[in-house]
Jmol script that loads the backbone (N, CA, C; Angstrom):
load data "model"
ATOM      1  N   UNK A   1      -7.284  15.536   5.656  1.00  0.00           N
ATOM      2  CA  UNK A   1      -7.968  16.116   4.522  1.00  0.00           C
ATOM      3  C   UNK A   1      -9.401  15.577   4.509  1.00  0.00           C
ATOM      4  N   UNK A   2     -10.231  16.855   4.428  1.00  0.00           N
ATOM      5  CA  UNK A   2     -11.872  16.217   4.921  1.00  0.00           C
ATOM      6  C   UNK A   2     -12.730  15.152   3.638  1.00  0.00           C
ATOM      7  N   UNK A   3     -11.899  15.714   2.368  1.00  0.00           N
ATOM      8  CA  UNK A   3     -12.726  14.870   1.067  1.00  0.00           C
ATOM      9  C   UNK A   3     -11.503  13.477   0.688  1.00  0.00           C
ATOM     10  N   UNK A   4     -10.587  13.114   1.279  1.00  0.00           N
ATOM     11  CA  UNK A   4      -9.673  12.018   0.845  1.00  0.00           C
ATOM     12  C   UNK A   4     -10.510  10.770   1.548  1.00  0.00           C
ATOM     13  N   UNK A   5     -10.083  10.039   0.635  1.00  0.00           N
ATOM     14  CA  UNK A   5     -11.004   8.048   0.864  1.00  0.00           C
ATOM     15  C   UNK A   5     -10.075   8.001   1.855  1.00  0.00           C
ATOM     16  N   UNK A   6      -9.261   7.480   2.107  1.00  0.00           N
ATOM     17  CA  UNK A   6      -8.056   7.097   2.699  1.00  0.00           C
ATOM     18  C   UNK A   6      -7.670   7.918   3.902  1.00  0.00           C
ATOM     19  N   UNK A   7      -7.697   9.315   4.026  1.00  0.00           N
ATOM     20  CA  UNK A   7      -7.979   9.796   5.427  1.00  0.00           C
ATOM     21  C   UNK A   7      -9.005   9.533   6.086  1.00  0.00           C
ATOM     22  N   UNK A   8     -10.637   9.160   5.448  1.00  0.00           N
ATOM     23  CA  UNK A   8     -11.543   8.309   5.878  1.00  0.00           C
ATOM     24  C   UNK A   8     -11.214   7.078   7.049  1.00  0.00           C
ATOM     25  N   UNK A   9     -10.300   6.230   5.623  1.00  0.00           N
ATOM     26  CA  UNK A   9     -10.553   4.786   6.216  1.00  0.00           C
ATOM     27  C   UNK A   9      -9.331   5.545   7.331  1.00  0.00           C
ATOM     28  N   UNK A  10      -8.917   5.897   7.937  1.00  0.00           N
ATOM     29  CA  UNK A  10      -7.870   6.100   8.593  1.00  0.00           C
ATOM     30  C   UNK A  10      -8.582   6.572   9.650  1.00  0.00           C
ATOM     31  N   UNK A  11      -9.158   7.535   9.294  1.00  0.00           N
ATOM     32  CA  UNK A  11      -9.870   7.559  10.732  1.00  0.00           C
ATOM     33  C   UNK A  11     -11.267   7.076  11.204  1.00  0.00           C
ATOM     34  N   UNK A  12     -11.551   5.546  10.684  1.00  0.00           N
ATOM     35  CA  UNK A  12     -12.164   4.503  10.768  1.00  0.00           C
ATOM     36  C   UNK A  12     -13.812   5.102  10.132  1.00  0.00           C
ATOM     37  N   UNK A  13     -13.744   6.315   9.539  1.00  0.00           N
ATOM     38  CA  UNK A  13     -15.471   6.771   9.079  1.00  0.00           C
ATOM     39  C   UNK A  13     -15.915   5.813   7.973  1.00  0.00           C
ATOM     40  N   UNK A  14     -14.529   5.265   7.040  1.00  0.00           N
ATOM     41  CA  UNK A  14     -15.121   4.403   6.018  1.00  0.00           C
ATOM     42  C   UNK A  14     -14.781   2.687   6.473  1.00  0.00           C
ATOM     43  N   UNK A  15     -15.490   1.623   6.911  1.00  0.00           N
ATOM     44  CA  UNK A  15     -14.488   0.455   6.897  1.00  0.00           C
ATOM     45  C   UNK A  15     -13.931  -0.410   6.007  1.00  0.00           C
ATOM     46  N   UNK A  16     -12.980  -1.125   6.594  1.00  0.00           N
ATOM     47  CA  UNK A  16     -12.010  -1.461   5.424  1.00  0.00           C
ATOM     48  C   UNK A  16     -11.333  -3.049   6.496  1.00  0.00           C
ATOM     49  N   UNK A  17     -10.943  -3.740   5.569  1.00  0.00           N
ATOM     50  CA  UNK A  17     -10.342  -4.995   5.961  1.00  0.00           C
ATOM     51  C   UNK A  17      -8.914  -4.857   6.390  1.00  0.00           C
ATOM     52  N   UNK A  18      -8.638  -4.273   7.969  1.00  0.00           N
ATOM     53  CA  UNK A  18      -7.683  -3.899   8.367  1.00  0.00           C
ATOM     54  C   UNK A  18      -6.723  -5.836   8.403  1.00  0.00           C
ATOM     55  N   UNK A  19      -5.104  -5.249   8.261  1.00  0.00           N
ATOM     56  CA  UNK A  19      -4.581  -6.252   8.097  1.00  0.00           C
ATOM     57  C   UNK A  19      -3.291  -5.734   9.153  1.00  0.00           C
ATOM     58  N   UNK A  20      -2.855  -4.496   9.193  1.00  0.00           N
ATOM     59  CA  UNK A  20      -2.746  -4.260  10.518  1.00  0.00           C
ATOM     60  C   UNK A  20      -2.563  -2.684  10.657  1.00  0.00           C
ATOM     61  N   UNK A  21      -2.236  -2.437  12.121  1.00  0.00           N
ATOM     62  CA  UNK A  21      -2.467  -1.005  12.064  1.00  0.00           C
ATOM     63  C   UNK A  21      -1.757  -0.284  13.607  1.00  0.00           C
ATOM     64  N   UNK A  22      -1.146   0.619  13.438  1.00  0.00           N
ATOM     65  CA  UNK A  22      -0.407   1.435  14.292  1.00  0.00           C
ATOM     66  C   UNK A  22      -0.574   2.878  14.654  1.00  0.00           C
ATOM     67  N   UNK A  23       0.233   3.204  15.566  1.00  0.00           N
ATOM     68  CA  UNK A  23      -0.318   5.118  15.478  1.00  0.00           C
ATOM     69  C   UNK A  23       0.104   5.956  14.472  1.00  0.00           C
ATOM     70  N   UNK A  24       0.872   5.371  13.105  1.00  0.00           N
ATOM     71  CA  UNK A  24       1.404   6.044  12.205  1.00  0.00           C
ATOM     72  C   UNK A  24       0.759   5.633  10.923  1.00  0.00           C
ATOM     73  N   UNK A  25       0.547   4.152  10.835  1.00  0.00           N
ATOM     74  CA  UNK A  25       0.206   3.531   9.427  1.00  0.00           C
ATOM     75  C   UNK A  25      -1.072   2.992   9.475  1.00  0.00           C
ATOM     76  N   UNK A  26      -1.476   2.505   8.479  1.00  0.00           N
ATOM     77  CA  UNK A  26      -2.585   1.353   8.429  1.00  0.00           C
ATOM     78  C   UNK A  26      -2.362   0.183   7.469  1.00  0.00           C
ATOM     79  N   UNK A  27      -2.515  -0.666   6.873  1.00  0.00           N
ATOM     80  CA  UNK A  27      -2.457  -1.480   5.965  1.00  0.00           C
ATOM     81  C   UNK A  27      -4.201  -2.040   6.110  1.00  0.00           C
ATOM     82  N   UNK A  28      -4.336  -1.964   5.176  1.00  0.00           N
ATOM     83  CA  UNK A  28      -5.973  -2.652   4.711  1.00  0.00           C
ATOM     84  C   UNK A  28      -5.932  -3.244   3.278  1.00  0.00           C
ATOM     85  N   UNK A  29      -6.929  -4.356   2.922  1.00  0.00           N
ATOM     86  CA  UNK A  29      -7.323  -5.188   1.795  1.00  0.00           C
ATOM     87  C   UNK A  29      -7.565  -4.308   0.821  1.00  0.00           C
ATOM     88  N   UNK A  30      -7.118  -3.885  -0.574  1.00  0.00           N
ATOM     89  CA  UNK A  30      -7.321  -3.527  -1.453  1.00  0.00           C
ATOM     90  C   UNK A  30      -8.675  -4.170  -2.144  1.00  0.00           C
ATOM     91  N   UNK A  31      -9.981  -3.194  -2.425  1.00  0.00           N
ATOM     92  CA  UNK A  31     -10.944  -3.055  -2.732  1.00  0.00           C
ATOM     93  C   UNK A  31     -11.027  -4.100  -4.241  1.00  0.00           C
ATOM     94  N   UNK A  32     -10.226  -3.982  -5.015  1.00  0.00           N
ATOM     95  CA  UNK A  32     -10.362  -4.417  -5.942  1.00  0.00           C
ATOM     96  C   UNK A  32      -8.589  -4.961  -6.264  1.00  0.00           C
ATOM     97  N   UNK A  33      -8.437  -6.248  -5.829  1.00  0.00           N
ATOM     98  CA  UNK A  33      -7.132  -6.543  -5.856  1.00  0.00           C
ATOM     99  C   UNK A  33      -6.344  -7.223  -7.223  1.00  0.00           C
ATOM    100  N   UNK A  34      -5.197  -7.347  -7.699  1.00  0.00           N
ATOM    101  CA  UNK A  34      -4.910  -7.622  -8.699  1.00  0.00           C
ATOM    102  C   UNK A  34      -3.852  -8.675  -8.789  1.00  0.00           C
ATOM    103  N   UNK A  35      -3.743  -9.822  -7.045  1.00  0.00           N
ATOM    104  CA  UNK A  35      -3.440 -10.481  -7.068  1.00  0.00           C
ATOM    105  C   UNK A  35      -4.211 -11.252  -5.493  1.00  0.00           C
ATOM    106  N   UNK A  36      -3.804 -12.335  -5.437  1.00  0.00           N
ATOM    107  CA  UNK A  36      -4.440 -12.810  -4.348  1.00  0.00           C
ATOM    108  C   UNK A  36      -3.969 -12.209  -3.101  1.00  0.00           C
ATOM    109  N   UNK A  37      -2.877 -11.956  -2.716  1.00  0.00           N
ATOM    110  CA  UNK A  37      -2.906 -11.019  -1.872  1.00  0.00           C
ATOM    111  C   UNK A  37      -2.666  -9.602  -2.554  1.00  0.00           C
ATOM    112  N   UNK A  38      -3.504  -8.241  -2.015  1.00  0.00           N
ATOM    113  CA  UNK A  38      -2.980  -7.441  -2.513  1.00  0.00           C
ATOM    114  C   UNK A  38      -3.126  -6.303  -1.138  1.00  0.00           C
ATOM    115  N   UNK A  39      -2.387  -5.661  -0.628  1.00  0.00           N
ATOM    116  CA  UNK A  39      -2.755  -5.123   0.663  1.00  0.00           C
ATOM    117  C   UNK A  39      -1.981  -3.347   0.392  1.00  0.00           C
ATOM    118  N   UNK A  40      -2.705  -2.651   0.766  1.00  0.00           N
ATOM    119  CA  UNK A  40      -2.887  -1.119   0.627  1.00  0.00           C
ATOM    120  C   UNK A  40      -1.848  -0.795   2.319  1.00  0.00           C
ATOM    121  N   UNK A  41      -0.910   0.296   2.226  1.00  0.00           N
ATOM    122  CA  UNK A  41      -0.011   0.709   3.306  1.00  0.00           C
ATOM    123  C   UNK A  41      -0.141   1.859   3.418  1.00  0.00           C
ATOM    124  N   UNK A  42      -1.006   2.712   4.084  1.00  0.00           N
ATOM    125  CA  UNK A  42      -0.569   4.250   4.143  1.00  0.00           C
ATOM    126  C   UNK A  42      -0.674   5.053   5.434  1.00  0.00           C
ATOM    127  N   UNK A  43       0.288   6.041   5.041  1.00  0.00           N
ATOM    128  CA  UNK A  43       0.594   6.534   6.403  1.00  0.00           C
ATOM    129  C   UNK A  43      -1.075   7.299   6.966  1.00  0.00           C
ATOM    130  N   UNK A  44      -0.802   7.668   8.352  1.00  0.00           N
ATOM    131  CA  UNK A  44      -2.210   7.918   9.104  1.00  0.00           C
ATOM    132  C   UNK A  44      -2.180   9.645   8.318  1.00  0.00           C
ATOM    133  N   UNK A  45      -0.942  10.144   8.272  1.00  0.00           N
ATOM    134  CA  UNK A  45      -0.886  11.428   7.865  1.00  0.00           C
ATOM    135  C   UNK A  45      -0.958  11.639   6.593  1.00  0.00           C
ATOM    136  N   UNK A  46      -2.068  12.722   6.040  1.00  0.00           N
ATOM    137  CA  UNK A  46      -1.890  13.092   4.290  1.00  0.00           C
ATOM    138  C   UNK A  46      -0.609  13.431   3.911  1.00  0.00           C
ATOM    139  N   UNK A  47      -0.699  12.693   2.688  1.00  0.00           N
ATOM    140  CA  UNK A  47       0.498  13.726   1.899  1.00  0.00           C
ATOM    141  C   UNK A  47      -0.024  12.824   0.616  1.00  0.00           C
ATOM    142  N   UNK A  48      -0.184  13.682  -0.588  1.00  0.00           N
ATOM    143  CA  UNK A  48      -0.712  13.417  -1.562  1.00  0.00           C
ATOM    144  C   UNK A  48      -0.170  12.009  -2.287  1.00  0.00           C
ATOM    145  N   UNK A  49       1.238  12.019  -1.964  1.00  0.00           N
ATOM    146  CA  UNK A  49       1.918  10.914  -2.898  1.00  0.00           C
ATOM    147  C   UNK A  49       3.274  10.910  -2.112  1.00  0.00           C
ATOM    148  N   UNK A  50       4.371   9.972  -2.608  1.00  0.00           N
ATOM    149  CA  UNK A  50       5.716   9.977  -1.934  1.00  0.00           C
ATOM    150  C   UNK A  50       6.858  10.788  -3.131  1.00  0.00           C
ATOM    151  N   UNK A  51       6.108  12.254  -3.119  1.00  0.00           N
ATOM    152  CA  UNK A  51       6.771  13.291  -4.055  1.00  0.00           C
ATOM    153  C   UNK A  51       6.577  14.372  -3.131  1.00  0.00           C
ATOM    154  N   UNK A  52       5.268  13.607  -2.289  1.00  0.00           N
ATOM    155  CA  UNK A  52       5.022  15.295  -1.315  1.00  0.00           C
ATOM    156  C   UNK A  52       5.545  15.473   0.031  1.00  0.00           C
ATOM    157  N   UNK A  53       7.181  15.740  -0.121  1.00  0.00           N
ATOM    158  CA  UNK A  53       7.911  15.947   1.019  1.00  0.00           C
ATOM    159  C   UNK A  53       7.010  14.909   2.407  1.00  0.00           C
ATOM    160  N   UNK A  54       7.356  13.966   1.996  1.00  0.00           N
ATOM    161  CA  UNK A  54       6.855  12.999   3.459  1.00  0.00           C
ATOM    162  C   UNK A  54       8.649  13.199   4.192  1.00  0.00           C
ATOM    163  N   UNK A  55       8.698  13.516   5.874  1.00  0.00           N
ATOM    164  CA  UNK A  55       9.610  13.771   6.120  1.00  0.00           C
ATOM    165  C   UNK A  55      10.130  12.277   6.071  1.00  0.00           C
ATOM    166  N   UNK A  56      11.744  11.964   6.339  1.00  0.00           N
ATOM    167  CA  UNK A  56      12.563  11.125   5.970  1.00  0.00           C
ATOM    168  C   UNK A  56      11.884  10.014   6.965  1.00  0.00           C
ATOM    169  N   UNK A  57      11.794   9.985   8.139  1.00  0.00           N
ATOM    170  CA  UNK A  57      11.305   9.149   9.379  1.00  0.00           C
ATOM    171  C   UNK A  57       9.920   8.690   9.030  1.00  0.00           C
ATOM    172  N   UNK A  58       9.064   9.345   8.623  1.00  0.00           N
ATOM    173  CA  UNK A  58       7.511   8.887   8.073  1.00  0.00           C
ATOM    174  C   UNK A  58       7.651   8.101   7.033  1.00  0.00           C
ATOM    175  N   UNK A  59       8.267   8.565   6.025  1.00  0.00           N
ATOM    176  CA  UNK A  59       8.980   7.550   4.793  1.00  0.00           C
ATOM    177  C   UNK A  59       9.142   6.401   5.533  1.00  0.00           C
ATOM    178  N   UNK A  60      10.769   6.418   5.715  1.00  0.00           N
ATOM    179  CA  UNK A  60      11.084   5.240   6.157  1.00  0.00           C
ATOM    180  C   UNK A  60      10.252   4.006   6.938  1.00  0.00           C
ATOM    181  N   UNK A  61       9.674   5.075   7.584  1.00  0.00           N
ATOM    182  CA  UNK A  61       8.480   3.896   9.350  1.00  0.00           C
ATOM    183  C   UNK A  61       7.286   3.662   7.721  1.00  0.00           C
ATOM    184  N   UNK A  62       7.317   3.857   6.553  1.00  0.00           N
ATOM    185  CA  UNK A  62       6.078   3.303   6.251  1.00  0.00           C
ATOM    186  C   UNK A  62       6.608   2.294   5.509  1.00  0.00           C
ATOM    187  N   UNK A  63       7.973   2.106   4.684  1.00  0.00           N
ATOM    188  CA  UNK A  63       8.206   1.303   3.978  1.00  0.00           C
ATOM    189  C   UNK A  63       8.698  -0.203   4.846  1.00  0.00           C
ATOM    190  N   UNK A  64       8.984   1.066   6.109  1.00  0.00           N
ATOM    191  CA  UNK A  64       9.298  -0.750   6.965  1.00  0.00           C
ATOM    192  C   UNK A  64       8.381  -1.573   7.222  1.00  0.00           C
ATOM    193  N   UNK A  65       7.004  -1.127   7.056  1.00  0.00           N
ATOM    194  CA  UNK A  65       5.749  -1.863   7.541  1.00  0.00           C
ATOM    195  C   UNK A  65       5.588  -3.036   6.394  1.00  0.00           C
ATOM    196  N   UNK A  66       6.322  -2.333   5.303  1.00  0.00           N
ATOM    197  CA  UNK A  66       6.271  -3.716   4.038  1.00  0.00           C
ATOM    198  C   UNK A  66       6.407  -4.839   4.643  1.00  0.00           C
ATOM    199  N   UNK A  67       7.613  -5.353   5.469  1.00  0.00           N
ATOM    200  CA  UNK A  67       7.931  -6.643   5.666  1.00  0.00           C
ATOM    201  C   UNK A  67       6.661  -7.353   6.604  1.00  0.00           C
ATOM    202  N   UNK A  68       6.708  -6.306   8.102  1.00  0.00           N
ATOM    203  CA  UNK A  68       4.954  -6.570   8.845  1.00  0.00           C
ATOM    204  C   UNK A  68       4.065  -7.440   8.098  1.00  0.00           C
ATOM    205  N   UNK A  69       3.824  -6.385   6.677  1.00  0.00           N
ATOM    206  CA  UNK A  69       2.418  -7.125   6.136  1.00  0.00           C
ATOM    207  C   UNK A  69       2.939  -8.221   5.330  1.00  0.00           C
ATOM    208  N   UNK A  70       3.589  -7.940   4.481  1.00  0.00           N
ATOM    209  CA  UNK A  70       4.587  -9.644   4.235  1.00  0.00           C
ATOM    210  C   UNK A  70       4.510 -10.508   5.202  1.00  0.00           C
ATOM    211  N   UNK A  71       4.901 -10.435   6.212  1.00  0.00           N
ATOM    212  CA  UNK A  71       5.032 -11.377   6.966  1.00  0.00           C
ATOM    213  C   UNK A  71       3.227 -11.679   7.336  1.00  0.00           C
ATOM    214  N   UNK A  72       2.662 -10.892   7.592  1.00  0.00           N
ATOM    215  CA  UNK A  72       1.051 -11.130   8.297  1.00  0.00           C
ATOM    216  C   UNK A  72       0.405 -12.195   7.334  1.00  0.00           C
ATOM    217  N   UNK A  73       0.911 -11.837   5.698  1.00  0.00           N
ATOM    218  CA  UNK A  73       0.241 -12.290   4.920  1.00  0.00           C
ATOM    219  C   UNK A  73       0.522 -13.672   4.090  1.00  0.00           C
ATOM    220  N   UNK A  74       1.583 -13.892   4.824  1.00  0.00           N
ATOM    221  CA  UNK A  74       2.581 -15.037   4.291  1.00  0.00           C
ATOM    222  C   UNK A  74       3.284 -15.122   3.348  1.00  0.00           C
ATOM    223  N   UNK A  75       3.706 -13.987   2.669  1.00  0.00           N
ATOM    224  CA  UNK A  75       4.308 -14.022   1.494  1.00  0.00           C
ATOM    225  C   UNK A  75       5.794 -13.890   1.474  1.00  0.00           C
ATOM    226  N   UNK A  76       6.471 -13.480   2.601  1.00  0.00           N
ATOM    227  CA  UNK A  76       7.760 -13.239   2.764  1.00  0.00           C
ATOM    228  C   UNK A  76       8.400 -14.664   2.125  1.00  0.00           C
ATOM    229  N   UNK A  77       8.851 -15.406   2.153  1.00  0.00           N
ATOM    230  CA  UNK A  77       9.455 -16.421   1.782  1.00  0.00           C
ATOM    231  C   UNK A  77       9.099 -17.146   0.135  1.00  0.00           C
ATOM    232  N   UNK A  78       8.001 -16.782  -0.341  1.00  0.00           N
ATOM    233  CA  UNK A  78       7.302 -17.152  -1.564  1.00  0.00           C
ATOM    234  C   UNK A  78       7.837 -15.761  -3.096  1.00  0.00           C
ATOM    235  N   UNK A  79       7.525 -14.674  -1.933  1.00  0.00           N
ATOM    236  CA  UNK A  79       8.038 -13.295  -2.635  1.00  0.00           C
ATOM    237  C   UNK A  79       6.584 -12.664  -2.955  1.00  0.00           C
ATOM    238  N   UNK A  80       7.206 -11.204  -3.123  1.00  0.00           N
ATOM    239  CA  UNK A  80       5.838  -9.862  -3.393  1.00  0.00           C
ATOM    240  C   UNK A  80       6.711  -8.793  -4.405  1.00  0.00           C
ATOM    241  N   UNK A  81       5.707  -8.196  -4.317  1.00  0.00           N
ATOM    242  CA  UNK A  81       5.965  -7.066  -4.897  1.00  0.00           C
ATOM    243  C   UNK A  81       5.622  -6.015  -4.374  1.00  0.00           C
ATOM    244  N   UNK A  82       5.878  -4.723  -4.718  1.00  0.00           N
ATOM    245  CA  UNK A  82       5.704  -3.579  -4.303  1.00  0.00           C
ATOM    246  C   UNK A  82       5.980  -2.332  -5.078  1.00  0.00           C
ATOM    247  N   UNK A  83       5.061  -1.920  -5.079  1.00  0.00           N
ATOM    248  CA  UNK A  83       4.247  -0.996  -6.084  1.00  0.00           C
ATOM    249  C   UNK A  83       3.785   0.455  -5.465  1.00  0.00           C
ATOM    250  N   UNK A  84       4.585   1.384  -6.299  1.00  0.00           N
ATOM    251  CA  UNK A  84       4.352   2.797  -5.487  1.00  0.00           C
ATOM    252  C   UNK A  84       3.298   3.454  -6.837  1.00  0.00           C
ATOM    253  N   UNK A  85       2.399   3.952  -6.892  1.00  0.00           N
ATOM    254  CA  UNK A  85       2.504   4.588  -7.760  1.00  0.00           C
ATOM    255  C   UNK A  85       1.952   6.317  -7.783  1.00  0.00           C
ATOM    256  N   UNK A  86       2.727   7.380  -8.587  1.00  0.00           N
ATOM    257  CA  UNK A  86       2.875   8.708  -8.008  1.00  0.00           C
ATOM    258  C   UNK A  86       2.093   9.364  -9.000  1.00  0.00           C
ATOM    259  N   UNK A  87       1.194  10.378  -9.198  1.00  0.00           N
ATOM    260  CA  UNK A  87       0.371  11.033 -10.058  1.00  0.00           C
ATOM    261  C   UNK A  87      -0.206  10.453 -11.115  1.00  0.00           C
ATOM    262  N   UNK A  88      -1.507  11.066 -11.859  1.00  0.00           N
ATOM    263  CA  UNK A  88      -1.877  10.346 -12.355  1.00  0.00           C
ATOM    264  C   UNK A  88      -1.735   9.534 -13.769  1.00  0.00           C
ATOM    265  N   UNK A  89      -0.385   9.569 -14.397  1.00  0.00           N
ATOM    266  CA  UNK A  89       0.290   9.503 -15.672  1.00  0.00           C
ATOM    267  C   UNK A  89       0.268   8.149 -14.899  1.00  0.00           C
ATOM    268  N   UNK A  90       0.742   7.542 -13.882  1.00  0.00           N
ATOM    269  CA  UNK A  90       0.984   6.558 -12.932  1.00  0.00           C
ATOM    270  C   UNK A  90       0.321   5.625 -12.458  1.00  0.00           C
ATOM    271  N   UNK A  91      -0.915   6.394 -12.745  1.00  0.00           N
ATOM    272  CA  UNK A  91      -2.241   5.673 -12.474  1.00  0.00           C
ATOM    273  C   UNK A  91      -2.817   5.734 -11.112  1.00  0.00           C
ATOM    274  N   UNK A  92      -2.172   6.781 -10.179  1.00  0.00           N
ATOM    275  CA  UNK A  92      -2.531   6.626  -9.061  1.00  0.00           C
ATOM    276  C   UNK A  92      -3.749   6.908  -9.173  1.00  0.00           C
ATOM    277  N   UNK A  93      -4.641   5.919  -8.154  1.00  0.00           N
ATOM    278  CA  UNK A  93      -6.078   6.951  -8.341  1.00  0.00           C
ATOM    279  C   UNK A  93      -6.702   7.084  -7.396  1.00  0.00           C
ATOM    280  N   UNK A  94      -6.160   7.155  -5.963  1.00  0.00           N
ATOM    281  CA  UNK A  94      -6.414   7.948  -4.608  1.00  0.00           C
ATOM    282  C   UNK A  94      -5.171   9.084  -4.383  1.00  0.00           C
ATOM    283  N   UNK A  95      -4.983   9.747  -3.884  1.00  0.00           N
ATOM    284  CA  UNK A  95      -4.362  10.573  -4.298  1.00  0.00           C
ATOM    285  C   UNK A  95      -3.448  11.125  -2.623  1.00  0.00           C
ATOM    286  N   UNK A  96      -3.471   9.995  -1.824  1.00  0.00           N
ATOM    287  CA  UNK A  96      -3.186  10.187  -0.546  1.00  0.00           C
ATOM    288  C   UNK A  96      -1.984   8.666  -0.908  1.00  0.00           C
ATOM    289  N   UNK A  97      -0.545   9.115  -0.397  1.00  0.00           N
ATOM    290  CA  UNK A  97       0.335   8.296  -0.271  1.00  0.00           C
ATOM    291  C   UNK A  97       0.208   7.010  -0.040  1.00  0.00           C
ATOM    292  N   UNK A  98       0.057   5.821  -1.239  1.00  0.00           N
ATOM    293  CA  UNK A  98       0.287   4.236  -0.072  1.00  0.00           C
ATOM    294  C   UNK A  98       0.908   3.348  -0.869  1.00  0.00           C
ATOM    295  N   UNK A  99       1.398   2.679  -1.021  1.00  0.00           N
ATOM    296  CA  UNK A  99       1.904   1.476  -0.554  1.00  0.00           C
ATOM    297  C   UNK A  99       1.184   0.414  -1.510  1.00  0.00           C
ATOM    298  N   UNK A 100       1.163  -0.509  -2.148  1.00  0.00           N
ATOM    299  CA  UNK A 100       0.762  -1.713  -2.820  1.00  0.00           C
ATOM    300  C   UNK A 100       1.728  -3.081  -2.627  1.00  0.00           C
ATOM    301  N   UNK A 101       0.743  -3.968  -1.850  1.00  0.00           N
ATOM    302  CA  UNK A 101       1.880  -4.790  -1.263  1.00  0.00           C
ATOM    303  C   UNK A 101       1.306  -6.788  -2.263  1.00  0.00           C
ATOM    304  N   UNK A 102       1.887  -7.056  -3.027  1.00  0.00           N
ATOM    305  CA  UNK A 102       1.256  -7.589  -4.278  1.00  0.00           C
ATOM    306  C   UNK A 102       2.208  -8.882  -3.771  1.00  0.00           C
ATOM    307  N   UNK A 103       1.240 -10.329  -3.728  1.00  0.00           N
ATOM    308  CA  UNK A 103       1.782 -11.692  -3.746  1.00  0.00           C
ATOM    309  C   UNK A 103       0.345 -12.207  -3.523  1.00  0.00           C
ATOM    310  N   UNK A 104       1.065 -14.188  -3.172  1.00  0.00           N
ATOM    311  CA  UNK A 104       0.114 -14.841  -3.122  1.00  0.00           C
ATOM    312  C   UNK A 104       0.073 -15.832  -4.694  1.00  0.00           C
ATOM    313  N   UNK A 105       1.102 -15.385  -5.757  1.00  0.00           N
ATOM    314  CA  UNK A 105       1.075 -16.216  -6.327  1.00  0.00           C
ATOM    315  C   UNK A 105       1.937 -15.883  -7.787  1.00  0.00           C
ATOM    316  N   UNK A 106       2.434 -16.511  -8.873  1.00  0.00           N
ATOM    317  CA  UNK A 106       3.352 -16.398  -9.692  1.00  0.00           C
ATOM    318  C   UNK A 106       3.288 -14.960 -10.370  1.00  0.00           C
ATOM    319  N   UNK A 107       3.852 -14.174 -10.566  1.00  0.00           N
ATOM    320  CA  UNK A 107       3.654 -12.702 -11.526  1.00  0.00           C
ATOM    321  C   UNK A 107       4.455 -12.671 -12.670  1.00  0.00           C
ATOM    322  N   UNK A 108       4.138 -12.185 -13.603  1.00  0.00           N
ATOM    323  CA  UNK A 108       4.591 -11.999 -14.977  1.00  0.00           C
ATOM    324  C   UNK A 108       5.388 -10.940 -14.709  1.00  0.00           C
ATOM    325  N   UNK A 109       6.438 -10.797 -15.401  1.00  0.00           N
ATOM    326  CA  UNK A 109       7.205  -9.920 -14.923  1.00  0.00           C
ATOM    327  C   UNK A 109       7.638  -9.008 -16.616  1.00  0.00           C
ATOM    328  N   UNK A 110       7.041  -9.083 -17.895  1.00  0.00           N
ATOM    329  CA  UNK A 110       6.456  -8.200 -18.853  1.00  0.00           C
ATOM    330  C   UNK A 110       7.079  -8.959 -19.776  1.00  0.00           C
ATOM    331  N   UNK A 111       8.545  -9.680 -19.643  1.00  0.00           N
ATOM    332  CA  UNK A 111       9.096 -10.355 -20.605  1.00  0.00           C
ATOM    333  C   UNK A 111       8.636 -11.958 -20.810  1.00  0.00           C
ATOM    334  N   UNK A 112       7.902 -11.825 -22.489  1.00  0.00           N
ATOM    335  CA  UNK A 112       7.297 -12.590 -23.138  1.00  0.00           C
ATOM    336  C   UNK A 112       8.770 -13.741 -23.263  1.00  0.00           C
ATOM    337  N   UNK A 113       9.581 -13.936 -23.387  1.00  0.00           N
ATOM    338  CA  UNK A 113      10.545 -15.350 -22.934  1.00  0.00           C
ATOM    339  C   UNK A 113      10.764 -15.946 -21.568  1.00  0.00           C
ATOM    340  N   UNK A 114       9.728 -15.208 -20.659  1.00  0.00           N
ATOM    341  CA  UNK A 114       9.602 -16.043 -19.532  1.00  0.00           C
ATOM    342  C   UNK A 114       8.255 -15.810 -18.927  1.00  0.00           C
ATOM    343  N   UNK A 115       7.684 -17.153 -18.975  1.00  0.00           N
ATOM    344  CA  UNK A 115       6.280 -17.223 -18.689  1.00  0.00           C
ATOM    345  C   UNK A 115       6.082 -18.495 -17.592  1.00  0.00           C
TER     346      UNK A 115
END
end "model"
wireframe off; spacefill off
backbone 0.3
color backbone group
């Protein structure tokens, strides 16, 4: 898609703090992160969101890359999170399928009896 950020950084016209990258996916540094690690996963191919028929095999090969960047980033053993988010009620606000791969340090998890 010729006007998407993210088909950009994908096909290297915009740069971005690659963290790693394959003939299907990319993972790069989230621009404005909301934890110390926060790392962006999306497939090389558009598809608006993971509502827009991504076939089952593209799915799958992108969510497996979670552990990859876990692991690249050191968080596997400490713990992450992972964060999809789908239209814009959701807050998505690129509009090309990815991935939010969130650690690096303690998270609130919304309930005020555990802090």
């Amino acid at each position: 898609m010729s006007d998407c950020l993210f088909c950009k950084i994908a096909a290297g016209e915009i740069p971005s703090t690659k963290v790693y990258e394959d003939d299907r996916v990319l993972a790069f540094e989230d621009l404005n992160p909301m934890m110390p690690v926060h790392t962006l996963i999306i497939p090389k191919n558009h598809y608006d969101n993971i509502a827009d028929n991504i076939p089952d095999d593209e799915m799958g090969y992108l969510f497996n890359t979670v552990k990859k960047v876990a692991d690249i980033k050191g968080v596997t053993k400490s713990g992450f999170r992972v964060t999809v988010n789908t239209n814009d009620d959701a807050c998505q606000s690129v509009h090309h399928a990815h991935i939010h791969v969130l650690g690096g340090g303690k998270m609130n998890d919304g309930d005020p009896s555990r802090k």
